[in-house]
N, C-alpha and C positions, 0 to 999 in steps of 0.2 A: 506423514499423515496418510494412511492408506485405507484402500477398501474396508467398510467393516466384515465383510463375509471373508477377507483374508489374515487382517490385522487388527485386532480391537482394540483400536484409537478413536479420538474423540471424530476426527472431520476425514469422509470418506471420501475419495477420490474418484475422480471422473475422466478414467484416458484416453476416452475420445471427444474430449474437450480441446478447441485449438483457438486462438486470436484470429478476430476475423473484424473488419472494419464496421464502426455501425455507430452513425453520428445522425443524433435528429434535434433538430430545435423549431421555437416559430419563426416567423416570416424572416427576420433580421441574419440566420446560416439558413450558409447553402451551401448543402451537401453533393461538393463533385468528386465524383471517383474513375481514376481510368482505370478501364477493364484493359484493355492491351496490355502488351508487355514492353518493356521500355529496356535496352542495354543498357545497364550501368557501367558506364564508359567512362574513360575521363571528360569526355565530350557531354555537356549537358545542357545542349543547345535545344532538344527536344521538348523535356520536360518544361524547360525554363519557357518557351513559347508558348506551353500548354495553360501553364500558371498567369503569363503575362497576358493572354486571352480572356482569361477569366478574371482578374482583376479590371481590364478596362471594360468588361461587360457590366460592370460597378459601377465605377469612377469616371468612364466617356474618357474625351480628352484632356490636358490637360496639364498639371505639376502636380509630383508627388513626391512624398520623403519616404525613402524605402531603406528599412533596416531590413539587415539577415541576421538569427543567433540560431547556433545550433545547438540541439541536442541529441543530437546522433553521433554515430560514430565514424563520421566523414573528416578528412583530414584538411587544416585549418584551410590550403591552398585548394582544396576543391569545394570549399564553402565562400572563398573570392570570387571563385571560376564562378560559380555558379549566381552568388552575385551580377557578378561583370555580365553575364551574358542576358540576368530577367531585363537589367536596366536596357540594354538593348533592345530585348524584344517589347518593350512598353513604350521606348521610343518610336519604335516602327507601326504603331499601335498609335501612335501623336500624344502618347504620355511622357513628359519630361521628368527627369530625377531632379528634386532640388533641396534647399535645405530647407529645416522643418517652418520656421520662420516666412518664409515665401510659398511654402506648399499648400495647394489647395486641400491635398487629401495628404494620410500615413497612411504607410503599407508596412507594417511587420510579418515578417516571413519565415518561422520557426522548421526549423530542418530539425524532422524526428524521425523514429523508426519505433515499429513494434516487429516483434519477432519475425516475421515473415516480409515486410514490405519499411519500404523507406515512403514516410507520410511528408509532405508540404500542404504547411498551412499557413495561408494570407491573411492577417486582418485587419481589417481597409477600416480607417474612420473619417467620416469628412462630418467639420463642424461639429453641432451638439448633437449630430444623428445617433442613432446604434450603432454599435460595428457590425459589422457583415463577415462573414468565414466564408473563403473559397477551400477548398479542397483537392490534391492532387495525391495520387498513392500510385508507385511503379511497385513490382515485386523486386527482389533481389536479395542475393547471398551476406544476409546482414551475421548471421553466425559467427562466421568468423573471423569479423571484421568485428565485432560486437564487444570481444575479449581481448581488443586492445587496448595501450594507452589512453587513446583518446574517449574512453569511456565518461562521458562528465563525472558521475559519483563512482564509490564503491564501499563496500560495506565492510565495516571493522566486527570482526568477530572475538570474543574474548568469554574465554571458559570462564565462568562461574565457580561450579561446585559438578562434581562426578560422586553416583551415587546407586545400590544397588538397588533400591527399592524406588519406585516412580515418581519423579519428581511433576507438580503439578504446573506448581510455578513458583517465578524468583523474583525478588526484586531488592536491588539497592536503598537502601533510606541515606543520603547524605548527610554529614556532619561530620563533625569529631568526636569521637572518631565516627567513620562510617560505620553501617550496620549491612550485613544483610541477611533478609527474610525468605526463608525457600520451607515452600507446601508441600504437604508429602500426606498421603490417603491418610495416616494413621495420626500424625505430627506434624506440630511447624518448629523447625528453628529457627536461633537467633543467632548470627553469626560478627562476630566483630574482625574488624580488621586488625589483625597485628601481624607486625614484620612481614609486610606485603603478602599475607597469604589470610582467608578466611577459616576463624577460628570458632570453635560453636561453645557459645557463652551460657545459652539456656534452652530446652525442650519442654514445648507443650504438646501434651496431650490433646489432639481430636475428638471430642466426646461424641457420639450419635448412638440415635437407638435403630434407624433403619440402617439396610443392609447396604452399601454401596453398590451401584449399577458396574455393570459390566466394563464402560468404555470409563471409566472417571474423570471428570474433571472438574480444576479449579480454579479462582482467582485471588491474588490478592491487591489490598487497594491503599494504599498509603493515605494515612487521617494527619490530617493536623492537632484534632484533643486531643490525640491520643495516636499509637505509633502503626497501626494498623489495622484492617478488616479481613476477614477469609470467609469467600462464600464456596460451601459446598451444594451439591444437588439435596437440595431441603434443608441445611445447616447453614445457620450465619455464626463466624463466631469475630469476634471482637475484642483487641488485646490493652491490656489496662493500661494508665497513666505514667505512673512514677516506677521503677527501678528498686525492686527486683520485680519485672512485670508479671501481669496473671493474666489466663487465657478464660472467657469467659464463651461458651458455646448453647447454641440452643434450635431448637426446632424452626424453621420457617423459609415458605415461598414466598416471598419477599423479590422483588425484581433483582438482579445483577447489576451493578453500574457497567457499564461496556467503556467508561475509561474514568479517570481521576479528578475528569470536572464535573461539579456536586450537579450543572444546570442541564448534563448531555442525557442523554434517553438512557433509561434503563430496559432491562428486556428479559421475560420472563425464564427462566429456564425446566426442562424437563425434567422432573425428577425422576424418572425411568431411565431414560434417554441419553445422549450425550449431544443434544442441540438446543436452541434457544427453538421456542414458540413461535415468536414472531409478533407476540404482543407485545406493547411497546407503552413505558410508564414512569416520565412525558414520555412524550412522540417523537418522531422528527418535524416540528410544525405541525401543520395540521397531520399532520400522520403518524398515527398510534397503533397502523401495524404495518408488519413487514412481512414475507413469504419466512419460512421457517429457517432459519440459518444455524451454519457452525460457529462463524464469526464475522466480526463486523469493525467497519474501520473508519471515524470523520475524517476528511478533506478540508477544511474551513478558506471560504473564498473570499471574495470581497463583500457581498451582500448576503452571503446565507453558507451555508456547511451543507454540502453534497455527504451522502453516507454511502459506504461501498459494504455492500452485504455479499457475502459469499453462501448461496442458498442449498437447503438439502436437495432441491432440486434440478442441482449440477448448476446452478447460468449464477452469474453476478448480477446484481443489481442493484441501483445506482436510483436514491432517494433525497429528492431534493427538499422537501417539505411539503411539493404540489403532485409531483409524477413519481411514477417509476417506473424507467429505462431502464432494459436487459440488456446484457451484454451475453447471448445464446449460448456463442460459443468461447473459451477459454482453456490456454495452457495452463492455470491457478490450479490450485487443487483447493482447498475449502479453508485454509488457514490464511487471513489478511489480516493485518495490523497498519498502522499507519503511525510516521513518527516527522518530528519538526526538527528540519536540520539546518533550517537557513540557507541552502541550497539551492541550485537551480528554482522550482516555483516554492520554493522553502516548506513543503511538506513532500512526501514521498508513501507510497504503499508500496509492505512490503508483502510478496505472496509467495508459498509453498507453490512448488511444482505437483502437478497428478501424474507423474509417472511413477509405475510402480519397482520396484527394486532393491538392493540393497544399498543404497542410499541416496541424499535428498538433498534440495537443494533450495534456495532462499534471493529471491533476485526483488529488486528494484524497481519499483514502477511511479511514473508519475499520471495523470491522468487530462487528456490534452481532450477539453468537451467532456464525452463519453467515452473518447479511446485511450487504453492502456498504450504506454510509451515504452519501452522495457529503457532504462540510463543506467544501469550498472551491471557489472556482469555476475553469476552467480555465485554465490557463498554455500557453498560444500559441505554437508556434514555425512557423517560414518556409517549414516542409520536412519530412519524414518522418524520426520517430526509428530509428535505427540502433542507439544501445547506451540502458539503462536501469541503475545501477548504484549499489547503497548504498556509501558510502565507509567504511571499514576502522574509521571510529569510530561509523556509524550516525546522525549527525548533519544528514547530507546527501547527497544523493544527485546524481550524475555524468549528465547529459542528453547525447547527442551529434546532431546535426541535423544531416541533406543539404539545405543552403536550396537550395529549388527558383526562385530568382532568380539568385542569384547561382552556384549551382555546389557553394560551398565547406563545409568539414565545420567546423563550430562545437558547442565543449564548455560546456556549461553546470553552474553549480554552480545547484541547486535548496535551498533549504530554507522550512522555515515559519514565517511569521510568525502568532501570536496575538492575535484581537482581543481585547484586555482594555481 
């Protein structure tokens, strides 16, 4: 997904975007960050002191039950180490470790990283209070440590369908047999599964009377009456019932579902253009609009679904139904999706790189507060992404690549594997 003044794709890139730390809430976090610079040694007596300071500036003296899990790419014995060493400094601090059962306070202590720095984060709960978030961030050479084993997730990539003309979008319909359904500016097919390979059963026709905009793009959305929807820029078309199906098309700005639950926000798109408005129809709670984006991805939490909007105006941002928190700077480029893997926090964002080149990459993010976490390492394709798109069940998400070798527009299905 590149610049439009270089590549005419839908979502333009932004390369002097980088991750940079930016966590705010009310009273209950607190946002602490060390500006110095910390060795990452094996020795992590430093850090661990910095953290166990901060938590007893919480908790006072005392007993506490302190887990560690990681989601970095720290290897298992130096996420002991570094265990072994906070419980010590909270002792010397007149906090005792004990179990949860006897503990006046928990301390969960999640070991992350984003591209640039390795994150600790504390969260302290005592009684029915709120939790509280301490914060600890050293820099360090997470790159290439990032791309090992100990990666928690990683991403399963598997070709779809390779094609010469632009493919919009793809998506699988389950059953027996499967089906699958890929967008193409002029047509949509219908592809059935035989003998492990997909075989195209039926083409429809695209009908429209205006002219296609330059960047194109499209969605499709899996229906339950019926086997599916295709929204183009001013065109809904909507495919019939029963076998031999018929493709039925017609004029209208009618909002976009931005994924395949009937109750999530829809959002208006440009028919010129290749971005969403930012109107929003529902909203996100009370919020019925957003800054103008490429794309957009739900989170769903315990009490409400964060949305991560990737805006024309280069920054993400991060709408909860009451705010919205920027995220200024970013490595993303403007393609996010979001998919449910059961995983580490059991959803994951996934985002296109903005660098430009001849080709592109698809990495892993989970989102810890407001900061991106990078937990998988990147999935590689030949060529610059063109579409980025959650499938209608949220399980997987639709990659579409210009391989810059070969020409041709290849659909890929993405999802996540779990190290366990």
């Amino acid at each position: 997904m590149r610049r439009i003044n270089r590549n005419p794709v839908y979502n333009a890139r932004n390369p002097a975007m980088h991750i940079s730390v930016g966590i705010t809430r009310a009273s209950c976090l607190l946002w602490m960050l060390l500006q110095a610079g910390i060795a990452l040694a094996a020795d992590w007596q430093i850090p661990a002191g910095q953290l166990a300071q901060r938590i007893t500036g919480i908790t006072g003296p005392g007993t506490v039950a302190v887990t560690v899990v990681s989601r970095s790419s720290l290897s298992e014995s130096d996420v002991q180490d570094i265990r072994r060493k906070l419980v010590t400094e909270l002792a010397a601090y007149g906090v005792q470790s004990a179990a949860f059962d006897q503990a006046a306070a928990s301390v969960q202590v999640t070991l992350s990283e984003n591209l640039g720095s390795y994150l600790w984060v504390a969260e302290i709960r005592q009684g029915t209070s709120e939790p509280v978030v301490v914060m600890i961030s050293m820099p360090g050479e997470i790159g290439g440590a990032a791309e090992g084993s100990s990666i928690p997730l990683s991403i399963r990539q598997t070709l779809l369908l390779s094609a010469e003309t632009p493919i919009l979008d793809a998506t699988i319909i389950d059953g027996n047999p499967s089906y699958l359904v890929v967008l193409q500016p002029e047509k949509i097919g219908l592809y059935r599964m035989q003998n492990g390979s997909w075989q195209l059963e039926q083409s429809f026709a695209v009908v429209h009377v205006r002219p296609w905009p330059r960047d194109l793009r499209g969605r499709l959305i899996v229906r339950k009456d019926h086997l599916f929807d295709a929204y183009l820029p001013g065109v809904y078309c909507r495919s019939g019932v029963a076998a031999p199906l018929n493709l039925t098309c017609d004029d209208s700005d009618d909002p976009w579902p931005l994924t395949g639950n009937p109750g999530d926000p829809r959002a208006f798109f440009s028919g010129a253009r290749n971005f969403f408005t930012g109107a929003l129809s529902p909203g996100v709670q009370k919020q019925t609009n957003a800054p103008a984006f490429y794309s957009a991805a739900p989170l769903p939490r315990d009490k409400y679904t964060l949305w991560v909007f990737a805006g024309v105006d280069g920054r993400i941002h991060f709408l909860d139904g009451v705010s919205n928190q920027v995220l200024p700077q970013s490595t993303w480029g403007s393609g996010v999706a979001s998919v449910r893997s059961g995983c580490g926090m059991g959803w994951q964002i996934l985002a296109d790189s903005n660098e430009d080149g001849p080709t592109d990459e698809v990495r892993a993010f989970e989102i810890l507060d407001r900061e991106p976490v990078a937990v998988s390492a990147p999935s590689e394709f030949h060529g610059p992404l063109t579409a980025l798109w959650s499938d209608s069940y949220s399980t997987a998400i639709t990659a579409v690549s210009h391989n810059s070798e070969t020409g041709r527009y290849e659909a890929y299905r993405l999802s996540i594997d779990c190290h366990r």
